[in-house]
N, C-alpha and C positions, 0 to 999 in steps of 0.2 A: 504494500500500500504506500503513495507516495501522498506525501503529505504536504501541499501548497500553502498553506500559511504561516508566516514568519511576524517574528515580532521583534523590535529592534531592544539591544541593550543598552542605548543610553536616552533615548524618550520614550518607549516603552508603549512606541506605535506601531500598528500590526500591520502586516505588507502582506504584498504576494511576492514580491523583489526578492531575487537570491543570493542575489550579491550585496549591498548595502541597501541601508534605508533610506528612501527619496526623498525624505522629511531631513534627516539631521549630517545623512552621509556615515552612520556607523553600522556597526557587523550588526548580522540581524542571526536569529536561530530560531530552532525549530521550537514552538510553545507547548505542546502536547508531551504529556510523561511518555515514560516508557512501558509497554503491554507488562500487562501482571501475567506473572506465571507461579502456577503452584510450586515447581518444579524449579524453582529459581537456584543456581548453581550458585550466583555470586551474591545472595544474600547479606551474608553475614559480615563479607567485607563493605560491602554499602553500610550496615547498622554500624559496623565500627568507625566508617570515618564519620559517622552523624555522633557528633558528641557535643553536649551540651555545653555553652560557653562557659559557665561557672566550673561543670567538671572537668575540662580542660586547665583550668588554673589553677583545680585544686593540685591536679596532677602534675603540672609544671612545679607547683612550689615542694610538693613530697621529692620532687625528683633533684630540685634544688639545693633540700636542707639533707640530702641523703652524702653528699659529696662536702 
């Protein structure tokens, strides 16, 4: 399935344009997630780079005062 609608990343206007946005001139991408699969292979490493802002700094500062 090919997917025609693009949205831009720096005005966050939706195009059909594949190349840049005709509004501001920046990169545009594709706006729709990615298909859900039960069967998702690469799950666990998406859950792990999703980390919460706060439990990131706890972790920076254990990792810190460990040295």
């Amino acid at each position: 399935m090919v997917w025609l609608l693009r949205k831009c990343v720096q005005c966050e206007r939706y195009t059909l344009n594949r190349e840049k946005c005709p509004y501001c001139g920046g990169r545009v991408r594709v706006p729709h997630p990615a298909k859900f699969s039960p069967d998702d292979k690469y799950a666990k490493y998406r859950r792990a780079m999703k980390v919460e802002p706060n439990e990131g700094n706890v972790r920076q500062r254990n990792v810190e005062n460990r040295t």
